[in-house]
Backbone as CSV, one residue per row, in Angstrom:
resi,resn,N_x,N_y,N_z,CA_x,CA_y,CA_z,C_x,C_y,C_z
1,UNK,32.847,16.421,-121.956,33.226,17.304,-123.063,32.431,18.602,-122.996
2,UNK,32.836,19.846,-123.108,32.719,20.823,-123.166,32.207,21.469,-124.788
3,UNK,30.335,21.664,-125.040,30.341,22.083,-126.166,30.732,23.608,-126.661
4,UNK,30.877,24.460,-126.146,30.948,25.761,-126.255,32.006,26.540,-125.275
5,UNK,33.269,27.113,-125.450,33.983,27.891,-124.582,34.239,29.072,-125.183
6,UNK,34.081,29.858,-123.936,34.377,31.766,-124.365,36.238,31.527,-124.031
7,UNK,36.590,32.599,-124.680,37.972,32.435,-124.084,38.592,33.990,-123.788
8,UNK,38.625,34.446,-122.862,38.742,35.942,-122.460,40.017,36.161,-122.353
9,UNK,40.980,36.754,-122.760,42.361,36.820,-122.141,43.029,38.100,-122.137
10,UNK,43.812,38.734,-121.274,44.531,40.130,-120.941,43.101,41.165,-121.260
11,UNK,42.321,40.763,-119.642,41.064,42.177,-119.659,42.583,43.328,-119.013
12,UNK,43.238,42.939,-118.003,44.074,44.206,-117.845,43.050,45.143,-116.961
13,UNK,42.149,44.565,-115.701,41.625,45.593,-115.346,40.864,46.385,-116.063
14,UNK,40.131,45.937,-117.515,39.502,47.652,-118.143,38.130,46.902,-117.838
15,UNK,37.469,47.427,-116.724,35.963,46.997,-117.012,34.849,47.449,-117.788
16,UNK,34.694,48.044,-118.545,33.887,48.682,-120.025,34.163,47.763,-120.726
17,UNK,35.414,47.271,-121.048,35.482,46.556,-121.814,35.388,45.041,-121.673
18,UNK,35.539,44.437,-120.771,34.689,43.294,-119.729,33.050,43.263,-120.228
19,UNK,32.972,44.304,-119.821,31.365,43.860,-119.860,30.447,43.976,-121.080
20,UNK,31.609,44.699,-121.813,30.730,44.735,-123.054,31.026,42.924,-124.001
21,UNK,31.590,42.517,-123.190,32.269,41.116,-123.879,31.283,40.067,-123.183
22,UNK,31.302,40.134,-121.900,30.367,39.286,-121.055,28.569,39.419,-121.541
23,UNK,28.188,40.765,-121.967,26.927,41.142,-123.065,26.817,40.356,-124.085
24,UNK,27.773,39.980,-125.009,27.872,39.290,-125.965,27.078,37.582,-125.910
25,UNK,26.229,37.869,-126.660,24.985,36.740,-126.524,25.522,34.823,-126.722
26,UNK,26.933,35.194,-127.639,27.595,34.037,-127.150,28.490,33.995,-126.133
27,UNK,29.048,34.574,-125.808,29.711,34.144,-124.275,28.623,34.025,-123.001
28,UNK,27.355,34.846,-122.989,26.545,34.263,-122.249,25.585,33.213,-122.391
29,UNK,25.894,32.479,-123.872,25.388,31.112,-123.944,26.621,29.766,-123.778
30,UNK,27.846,30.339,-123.410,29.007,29.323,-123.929,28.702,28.571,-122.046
31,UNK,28.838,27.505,-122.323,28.888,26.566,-121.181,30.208,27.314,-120.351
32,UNK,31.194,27.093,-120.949,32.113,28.410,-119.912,33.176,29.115,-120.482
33,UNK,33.673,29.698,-119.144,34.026,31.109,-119.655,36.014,31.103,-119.462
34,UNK,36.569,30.798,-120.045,37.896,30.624,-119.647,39.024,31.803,-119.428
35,UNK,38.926,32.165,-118.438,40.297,33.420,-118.487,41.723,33.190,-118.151
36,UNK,42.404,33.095,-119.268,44.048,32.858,-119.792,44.712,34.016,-119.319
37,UNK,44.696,34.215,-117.924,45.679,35.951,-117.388,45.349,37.437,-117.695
38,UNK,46.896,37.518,-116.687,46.491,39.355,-116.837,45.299,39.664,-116.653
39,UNK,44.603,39.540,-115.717,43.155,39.515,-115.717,42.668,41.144,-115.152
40,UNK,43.641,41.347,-113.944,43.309,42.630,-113.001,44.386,43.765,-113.192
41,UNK,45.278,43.358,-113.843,46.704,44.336,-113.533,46.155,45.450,-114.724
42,UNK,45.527,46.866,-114.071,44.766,47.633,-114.470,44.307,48.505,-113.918
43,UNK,43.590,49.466,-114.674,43.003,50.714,-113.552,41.866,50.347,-112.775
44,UNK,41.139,49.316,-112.923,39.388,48.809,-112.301,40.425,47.668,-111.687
45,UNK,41.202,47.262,-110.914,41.365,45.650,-110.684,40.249,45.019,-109.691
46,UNK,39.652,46.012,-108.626,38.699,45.578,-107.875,37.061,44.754,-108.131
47,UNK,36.834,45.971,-109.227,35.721,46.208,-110.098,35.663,44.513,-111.076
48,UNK,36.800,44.283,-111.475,36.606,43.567,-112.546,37.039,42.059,-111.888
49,UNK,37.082,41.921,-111.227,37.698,40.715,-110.621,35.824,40.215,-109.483
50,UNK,35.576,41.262,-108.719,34.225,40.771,-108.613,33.295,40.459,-109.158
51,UNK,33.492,40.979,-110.784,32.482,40.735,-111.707,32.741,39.709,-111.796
52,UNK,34.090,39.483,-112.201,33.754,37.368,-112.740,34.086,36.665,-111.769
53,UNK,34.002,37.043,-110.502,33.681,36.185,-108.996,32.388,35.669,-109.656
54,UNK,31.188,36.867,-109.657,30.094,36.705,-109.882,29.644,35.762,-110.830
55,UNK,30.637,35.209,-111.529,30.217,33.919,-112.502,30.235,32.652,-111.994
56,UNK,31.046,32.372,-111.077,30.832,31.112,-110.217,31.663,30.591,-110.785
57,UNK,30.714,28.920,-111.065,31.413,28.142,-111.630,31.583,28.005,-113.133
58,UNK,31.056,29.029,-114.065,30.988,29.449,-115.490,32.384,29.783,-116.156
59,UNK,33.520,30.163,-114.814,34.843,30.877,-114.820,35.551,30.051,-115.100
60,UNK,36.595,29.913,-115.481,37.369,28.932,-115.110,38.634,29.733,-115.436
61,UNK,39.611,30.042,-114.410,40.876,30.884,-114.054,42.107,30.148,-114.329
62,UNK,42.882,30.745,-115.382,44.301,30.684,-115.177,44.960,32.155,-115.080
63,UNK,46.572,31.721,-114.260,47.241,32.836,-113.910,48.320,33.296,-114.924
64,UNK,48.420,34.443,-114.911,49.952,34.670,-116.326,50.623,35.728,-115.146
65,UNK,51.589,36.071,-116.064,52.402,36.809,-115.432,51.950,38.981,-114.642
66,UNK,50.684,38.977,-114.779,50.167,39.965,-114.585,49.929,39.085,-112.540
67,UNK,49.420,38.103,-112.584,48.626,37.814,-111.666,49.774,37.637,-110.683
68,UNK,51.105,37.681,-110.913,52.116,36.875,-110.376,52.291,38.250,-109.517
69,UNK,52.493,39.363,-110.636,53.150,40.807,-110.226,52.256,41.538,-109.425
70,UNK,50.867,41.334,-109.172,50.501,41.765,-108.476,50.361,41.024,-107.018
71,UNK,50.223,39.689,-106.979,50.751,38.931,-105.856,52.368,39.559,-105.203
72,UNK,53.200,39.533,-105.911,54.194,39.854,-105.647,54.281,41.798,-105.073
73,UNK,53.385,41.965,-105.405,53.770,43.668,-105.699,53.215,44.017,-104.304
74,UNK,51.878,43.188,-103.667,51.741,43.148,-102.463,51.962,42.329,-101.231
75,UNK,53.120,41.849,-101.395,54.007,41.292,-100.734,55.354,41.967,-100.684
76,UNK,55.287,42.741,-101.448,56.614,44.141,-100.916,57.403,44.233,-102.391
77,UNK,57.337,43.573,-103.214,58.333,43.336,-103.795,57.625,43.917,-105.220
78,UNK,57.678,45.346,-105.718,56.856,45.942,-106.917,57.623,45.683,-107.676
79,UNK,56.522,45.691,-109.026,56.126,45.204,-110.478,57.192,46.559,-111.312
80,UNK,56.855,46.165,-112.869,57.464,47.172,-113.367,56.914,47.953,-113.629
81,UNK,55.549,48.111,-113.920,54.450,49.107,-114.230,53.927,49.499,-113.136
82,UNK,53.996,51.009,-113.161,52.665,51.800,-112.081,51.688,51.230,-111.612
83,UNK,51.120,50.676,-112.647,49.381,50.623,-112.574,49.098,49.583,-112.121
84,UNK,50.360,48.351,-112.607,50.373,46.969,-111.131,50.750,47.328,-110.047
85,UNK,51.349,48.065,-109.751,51.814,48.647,-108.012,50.334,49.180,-107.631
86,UNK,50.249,50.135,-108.340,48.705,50.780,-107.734,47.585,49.523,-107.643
87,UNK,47.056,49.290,-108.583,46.181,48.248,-108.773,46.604,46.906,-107.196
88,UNK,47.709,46.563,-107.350,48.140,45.350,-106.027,47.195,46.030,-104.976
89,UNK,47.799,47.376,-104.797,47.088,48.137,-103.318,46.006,48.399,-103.327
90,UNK,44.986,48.272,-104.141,43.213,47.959,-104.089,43.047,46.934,-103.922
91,UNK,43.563,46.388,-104.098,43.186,44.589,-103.976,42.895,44.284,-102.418
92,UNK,41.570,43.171,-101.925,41.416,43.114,-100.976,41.630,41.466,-100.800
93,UNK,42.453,41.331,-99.464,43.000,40.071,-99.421,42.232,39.204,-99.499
94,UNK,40.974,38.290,-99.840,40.463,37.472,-100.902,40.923,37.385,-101.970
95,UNK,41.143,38.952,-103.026,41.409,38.962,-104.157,42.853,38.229,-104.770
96,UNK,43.653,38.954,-103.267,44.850,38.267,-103.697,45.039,36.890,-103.742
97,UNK,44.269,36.240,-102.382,44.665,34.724,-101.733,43.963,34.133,-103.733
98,UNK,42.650,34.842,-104.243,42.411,34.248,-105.450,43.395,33.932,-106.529
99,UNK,44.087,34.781,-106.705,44.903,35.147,-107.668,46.394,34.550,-107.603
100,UNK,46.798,34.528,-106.281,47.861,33.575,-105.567,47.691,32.356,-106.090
101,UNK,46.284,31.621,-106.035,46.173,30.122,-105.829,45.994,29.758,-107.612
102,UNK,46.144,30.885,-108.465,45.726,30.272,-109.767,46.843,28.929,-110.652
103,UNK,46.491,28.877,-111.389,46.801,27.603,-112.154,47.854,28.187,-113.255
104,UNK,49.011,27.537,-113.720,49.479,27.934,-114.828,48.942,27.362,-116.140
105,UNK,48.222,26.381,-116.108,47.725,25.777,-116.846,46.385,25.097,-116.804
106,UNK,45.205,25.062,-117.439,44.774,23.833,-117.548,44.453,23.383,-118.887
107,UNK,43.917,21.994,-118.844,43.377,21.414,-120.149,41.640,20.620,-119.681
108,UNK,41.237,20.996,-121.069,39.642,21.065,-120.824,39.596,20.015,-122.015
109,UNK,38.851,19.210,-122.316,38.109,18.425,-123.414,37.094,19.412,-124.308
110,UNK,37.478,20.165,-124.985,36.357,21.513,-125.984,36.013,20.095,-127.248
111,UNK,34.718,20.451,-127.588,33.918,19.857,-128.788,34.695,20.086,-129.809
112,UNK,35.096,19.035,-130.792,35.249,19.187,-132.371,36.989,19.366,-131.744
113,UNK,37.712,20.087,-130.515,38.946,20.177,-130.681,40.077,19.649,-129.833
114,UNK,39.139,18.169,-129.136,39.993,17.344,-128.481,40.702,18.564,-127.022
115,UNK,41.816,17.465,-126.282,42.054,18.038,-125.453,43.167,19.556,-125.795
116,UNK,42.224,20.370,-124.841,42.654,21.707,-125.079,43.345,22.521,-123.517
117,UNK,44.581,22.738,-123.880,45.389,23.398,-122.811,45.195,24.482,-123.207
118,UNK,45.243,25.301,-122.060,45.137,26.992,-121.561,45.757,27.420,-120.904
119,UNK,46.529,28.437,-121.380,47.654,29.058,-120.240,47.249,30.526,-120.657
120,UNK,48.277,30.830,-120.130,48.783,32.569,-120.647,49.903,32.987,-121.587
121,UNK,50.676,32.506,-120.984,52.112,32.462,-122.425,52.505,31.208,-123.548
122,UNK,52.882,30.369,-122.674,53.238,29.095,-123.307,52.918,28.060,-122.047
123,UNK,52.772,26.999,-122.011,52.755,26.362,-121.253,53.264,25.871,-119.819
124,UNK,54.919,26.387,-120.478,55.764,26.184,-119.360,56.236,27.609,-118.757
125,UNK,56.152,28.633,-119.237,55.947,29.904,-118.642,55.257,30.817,-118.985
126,UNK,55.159,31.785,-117.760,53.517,32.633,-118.065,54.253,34.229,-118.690
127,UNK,55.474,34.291,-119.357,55.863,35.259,-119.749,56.633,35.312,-121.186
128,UNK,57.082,34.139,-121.416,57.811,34.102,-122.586,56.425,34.786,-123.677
129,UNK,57.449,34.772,-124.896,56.546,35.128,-126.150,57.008,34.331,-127.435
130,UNK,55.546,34.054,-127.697,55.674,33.467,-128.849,54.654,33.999,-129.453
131,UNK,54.761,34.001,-131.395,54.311,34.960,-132.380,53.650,34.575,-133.334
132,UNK,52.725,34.914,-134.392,52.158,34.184,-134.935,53.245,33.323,-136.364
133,UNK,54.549,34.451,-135.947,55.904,34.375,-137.094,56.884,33.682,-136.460
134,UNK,56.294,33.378,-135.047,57.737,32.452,-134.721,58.000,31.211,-135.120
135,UNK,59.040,30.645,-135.640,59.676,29.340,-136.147,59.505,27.873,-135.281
136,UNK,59.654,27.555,-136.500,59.230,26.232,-136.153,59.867,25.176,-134.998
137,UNK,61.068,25.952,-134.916,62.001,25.493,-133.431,61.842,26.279,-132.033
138,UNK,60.974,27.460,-132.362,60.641,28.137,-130.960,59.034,27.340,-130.457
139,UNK,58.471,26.940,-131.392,57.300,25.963,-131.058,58.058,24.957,-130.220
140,UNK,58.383,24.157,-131.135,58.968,22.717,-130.496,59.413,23.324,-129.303
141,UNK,60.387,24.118,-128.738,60.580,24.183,-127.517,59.613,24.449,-126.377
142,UNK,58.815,25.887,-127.067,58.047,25.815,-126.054,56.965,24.711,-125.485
143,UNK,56.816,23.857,-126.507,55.807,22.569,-126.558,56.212,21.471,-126.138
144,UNK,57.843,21.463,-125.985,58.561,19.939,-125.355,58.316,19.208,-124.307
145,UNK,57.044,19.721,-123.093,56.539,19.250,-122.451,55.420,18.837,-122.440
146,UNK,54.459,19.419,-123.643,53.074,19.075,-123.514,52.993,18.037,-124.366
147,UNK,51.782,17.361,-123.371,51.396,15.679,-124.007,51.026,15.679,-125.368
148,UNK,51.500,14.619,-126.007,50.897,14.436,-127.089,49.468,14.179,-127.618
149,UNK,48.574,13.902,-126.307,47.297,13.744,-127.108,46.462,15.379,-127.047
150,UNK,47.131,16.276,-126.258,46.984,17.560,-126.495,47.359,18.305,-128.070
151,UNK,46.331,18.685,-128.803,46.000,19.055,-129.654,45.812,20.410,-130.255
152,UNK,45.545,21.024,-129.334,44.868,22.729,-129.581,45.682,23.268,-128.090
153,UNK,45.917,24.597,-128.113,46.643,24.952,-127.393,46.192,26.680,-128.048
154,UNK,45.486,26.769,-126.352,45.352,28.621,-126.251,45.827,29.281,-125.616
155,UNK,46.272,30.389,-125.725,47.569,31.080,-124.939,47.177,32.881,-125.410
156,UNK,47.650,33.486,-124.922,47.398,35.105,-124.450,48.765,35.883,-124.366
157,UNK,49.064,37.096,-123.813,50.094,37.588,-123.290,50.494,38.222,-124.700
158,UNK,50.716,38.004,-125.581,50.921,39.589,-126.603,49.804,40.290,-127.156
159,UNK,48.729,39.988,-126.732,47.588,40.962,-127.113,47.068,40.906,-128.621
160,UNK,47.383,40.033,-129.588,47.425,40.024,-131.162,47.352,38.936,-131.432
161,UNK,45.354,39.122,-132.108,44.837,37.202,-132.130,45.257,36.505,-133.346
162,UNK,45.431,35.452,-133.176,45.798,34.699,-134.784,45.624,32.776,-134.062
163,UNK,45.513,32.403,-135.344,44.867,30.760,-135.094,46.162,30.437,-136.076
164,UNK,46.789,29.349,-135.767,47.654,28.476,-136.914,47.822,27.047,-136.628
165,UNK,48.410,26.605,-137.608,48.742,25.199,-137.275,50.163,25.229,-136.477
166,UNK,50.337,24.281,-135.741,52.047,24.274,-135.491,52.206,22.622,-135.763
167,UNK,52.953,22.197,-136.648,53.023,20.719,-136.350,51.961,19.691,-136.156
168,UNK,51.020,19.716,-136.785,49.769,19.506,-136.801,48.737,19.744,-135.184
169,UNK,49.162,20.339,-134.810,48.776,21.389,-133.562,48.055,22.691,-133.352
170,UNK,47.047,22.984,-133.227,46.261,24.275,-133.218,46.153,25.112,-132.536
171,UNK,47.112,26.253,-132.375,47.357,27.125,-131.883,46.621,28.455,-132.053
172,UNK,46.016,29.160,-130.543,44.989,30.098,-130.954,45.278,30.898,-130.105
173,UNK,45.529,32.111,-129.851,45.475,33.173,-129.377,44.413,34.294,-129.506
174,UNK,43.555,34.281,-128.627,42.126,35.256,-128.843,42.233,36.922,-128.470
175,UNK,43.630,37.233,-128.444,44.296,38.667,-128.586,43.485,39.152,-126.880
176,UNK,43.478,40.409,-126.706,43.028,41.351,-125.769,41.878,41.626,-125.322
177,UNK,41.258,41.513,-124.343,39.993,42.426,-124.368,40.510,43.894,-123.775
178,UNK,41.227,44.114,-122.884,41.281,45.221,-122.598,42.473,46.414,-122.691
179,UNK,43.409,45.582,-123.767,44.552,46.096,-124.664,45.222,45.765,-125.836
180,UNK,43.903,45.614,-126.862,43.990,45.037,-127.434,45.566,45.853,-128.753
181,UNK,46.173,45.437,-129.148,46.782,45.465,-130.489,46.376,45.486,-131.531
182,UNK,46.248,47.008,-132.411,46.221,46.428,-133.955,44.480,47.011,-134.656
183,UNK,43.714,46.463,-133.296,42.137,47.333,-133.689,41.854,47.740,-132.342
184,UNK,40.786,48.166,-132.430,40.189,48.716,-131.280,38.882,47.736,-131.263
185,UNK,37.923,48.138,-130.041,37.213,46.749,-129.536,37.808,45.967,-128.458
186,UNK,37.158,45.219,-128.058,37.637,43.866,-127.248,37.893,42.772,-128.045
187,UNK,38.822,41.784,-127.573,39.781,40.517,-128.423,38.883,39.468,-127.799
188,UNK,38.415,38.638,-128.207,38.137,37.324,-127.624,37.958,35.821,-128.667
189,UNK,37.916,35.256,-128.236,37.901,33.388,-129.285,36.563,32.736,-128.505
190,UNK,35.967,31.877,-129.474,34.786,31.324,-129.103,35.669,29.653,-129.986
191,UNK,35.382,29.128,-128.995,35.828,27.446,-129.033,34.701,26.386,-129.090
192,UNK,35.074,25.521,-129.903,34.004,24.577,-130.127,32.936,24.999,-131.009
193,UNK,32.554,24.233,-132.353,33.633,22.812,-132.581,34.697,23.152,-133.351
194,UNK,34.587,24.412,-133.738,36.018,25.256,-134.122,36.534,26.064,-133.738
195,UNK,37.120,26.876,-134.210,37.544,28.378,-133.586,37.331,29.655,-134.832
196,UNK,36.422,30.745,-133.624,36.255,31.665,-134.344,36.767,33.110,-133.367
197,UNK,37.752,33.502,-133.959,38.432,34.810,-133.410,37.620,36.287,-133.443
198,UNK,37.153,36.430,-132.645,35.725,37.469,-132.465,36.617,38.550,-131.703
199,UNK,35.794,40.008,-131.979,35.683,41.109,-131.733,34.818,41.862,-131.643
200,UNK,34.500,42.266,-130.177,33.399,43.496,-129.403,33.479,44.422,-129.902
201,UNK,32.685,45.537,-130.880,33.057,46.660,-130.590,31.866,47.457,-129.514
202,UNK,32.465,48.742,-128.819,31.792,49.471,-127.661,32.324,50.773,-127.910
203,UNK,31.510,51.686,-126.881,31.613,52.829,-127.362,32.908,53.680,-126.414
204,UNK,34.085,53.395,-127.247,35.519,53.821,-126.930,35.560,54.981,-126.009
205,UNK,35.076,56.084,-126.700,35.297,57.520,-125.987,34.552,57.312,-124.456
206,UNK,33.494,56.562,-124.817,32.423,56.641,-123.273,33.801,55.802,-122.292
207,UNK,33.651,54.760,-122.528,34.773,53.707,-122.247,35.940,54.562,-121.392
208,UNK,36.769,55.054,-122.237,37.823,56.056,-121.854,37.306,56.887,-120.512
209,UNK,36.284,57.506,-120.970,35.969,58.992,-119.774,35.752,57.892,-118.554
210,UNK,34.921,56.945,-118.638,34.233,56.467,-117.405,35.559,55.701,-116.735
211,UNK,36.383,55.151,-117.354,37.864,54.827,-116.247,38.433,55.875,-115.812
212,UNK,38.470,56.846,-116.540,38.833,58.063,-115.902,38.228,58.770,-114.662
213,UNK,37.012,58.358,-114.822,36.455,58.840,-113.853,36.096,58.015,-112.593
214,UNK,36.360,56.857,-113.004,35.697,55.741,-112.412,37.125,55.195,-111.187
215,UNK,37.946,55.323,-112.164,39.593,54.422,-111.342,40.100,55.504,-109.982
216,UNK,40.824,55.327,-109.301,41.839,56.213,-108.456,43.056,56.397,-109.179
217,UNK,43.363,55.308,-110.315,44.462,55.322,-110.936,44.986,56.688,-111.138
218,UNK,46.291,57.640,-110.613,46.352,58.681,-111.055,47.044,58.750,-112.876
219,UNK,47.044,58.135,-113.560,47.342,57.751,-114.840,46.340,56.834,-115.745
220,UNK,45.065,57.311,-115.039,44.095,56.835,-115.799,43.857,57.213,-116.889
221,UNK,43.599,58.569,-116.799,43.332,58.909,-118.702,44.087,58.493,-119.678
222,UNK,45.433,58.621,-119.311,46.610,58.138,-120.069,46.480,56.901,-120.501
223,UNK,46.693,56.185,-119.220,46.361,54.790,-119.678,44.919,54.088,-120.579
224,UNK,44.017,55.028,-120.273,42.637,54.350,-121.118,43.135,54.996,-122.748
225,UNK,43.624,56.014,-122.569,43.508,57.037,-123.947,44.781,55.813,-124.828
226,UNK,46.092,55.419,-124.475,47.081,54.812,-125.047,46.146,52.782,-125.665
227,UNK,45.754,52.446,-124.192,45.327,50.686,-124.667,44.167,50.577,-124.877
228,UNK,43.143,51.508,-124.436,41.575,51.065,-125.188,41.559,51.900,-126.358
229,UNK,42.418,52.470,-126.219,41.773,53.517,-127.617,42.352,52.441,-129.088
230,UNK,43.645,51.720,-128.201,44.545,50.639,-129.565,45.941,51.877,-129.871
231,UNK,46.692,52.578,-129.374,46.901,53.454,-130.214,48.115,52.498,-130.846
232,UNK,48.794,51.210,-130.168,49.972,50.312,-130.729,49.122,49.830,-131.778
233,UNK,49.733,49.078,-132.879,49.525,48.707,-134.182,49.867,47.135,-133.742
234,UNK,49.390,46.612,-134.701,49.848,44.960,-134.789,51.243,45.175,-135.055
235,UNK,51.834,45.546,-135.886,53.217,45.844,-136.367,54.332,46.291,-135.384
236,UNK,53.320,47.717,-134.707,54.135,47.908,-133.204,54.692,46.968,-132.512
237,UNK,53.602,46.035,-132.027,53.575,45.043,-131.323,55.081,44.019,-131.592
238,UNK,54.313,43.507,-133.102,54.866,42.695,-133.070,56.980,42.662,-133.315
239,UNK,57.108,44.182,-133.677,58.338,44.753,-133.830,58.709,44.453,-132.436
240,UNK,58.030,44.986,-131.348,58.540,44.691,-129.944,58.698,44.021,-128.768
241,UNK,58.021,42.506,-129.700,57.989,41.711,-129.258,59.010,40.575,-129.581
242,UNK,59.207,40.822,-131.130,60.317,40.031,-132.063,61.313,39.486,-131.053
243,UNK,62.120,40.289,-130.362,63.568,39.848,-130.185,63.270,39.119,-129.030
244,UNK,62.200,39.048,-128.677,61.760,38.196,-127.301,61.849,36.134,-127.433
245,UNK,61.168,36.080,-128.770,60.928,35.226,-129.089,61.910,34.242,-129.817
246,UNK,62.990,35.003,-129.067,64.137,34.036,-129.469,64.859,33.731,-131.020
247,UNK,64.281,34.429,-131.917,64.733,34.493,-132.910,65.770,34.566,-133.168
248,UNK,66.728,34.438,-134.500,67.909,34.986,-134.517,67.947,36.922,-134.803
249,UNK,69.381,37.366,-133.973,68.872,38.862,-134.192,69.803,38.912,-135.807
């Protein structure tokens, strides 16, 4: 059993904002460190992917649909975003063979919250969306495969944290660190023996200039100035995420 887990999800390549999360005196006391996707697809993908090499066995990696597109994007076949095409082509083949071999899932034994699955989207895919408003029949589906003595269930991929019950099921999403929705800061969840939905704040503007200066990305400023700065709203978000989630229109 696992007393303490960090839970990092969609860094998106921003390393400022990585590290100001990895600083954080509980994630460098949490027995480990779990990253739920989208990890590199970003302006730093090089930068930030050696950093949590550098954690060893503290890491523990799953893949979402960021990790897929950049596998894919350097294998010929590009993503829909720029900054995963660019980002694929820094990548040095370690990085990829890493990122290739990830997991869509795992489940860990966390303290106080029984067995706990980790993905990126939902369980059974690393792209669908589900909301903190989605119904009680878009659960059940997405959940129709996972075991019943699975209990808690953490997941990533819309960037906008929220904890609920589903069916007597505990569902947690620890939002963004490095695009985040709604505030500014980094998004993260600290697990065991409950859940507490935490937020970094760092110093934004510095943040901004130094990817700018720091990336090759030629859409760096842009890109730091639009997702670290937050300029989408929770509301944004979740307006544009709605029709995804299967709802009725």
């Amino acid at each position: 059993m696992i007393e303490r887990v960090a839970v990092l999800s969609d860094i998106h390549g921003a390393l400022p904002a990585l590290e100001a999360v990895l600083a954080e005196p509980d994630v460098a006391a949490a027995d480990l460190i779990v990253l739920t996707g989208d990890i590199a697809d970003g302006p730093q993908p090089v930068e930030v992917l050696d950093l949590l090499v550098s954690l060893g066995d503290r890491a523990c990696w799953v893949g979402g649909n960021g990790e897929r597109d950049l596998v894919a994007a350097r294998a010929g076949r590009p993503a829909s975003y720029d900054v995963s095409n660019w980002a694929a082509a820094q990548l040095r083949d370690d990085q990829v063979a890493r990122l290739a071999g990830l997991p869509l899932t795992v489940t860990l034994d966390v303290a106080g919250l029984g067995p706990t699955l980790f993905c990126h989207a939902t369980p059974r895919d690393d792209e669908e969306v589900v909301l903190v408003d989605s119904r009680p029949q878009r659960w059940a589906e997405v959940f129709a495969g996972v075991p019943a003595e699975v209990r808690t269930v953490v997941c990533g991929h819309t960037h906008m944290p929220f904890s609920r019950l589903v069916d007597r099921r505990l569902v947690v999403n620890p939002g963004s660190v490095g695009m985040p929705y709604g505030s500014s800061g980094a998004c993260w969840a600290l697990l065991g023996p409950g859940v507490q939905l935490r937020r970094t704040e760092f110093d934004v503007p510095a943040a901004c200039a130094r990817i700018t200066a720091e990336s090759g990305f030629p859409d760096a400023a842009a890109w730091a100035d639009e997702y670290v700065r937050s300029r989408h709203s929770d509301l944004d978000a979740l307006t544009a995420f709605a029709p995804r989630d299967g709802r009725p229109t």
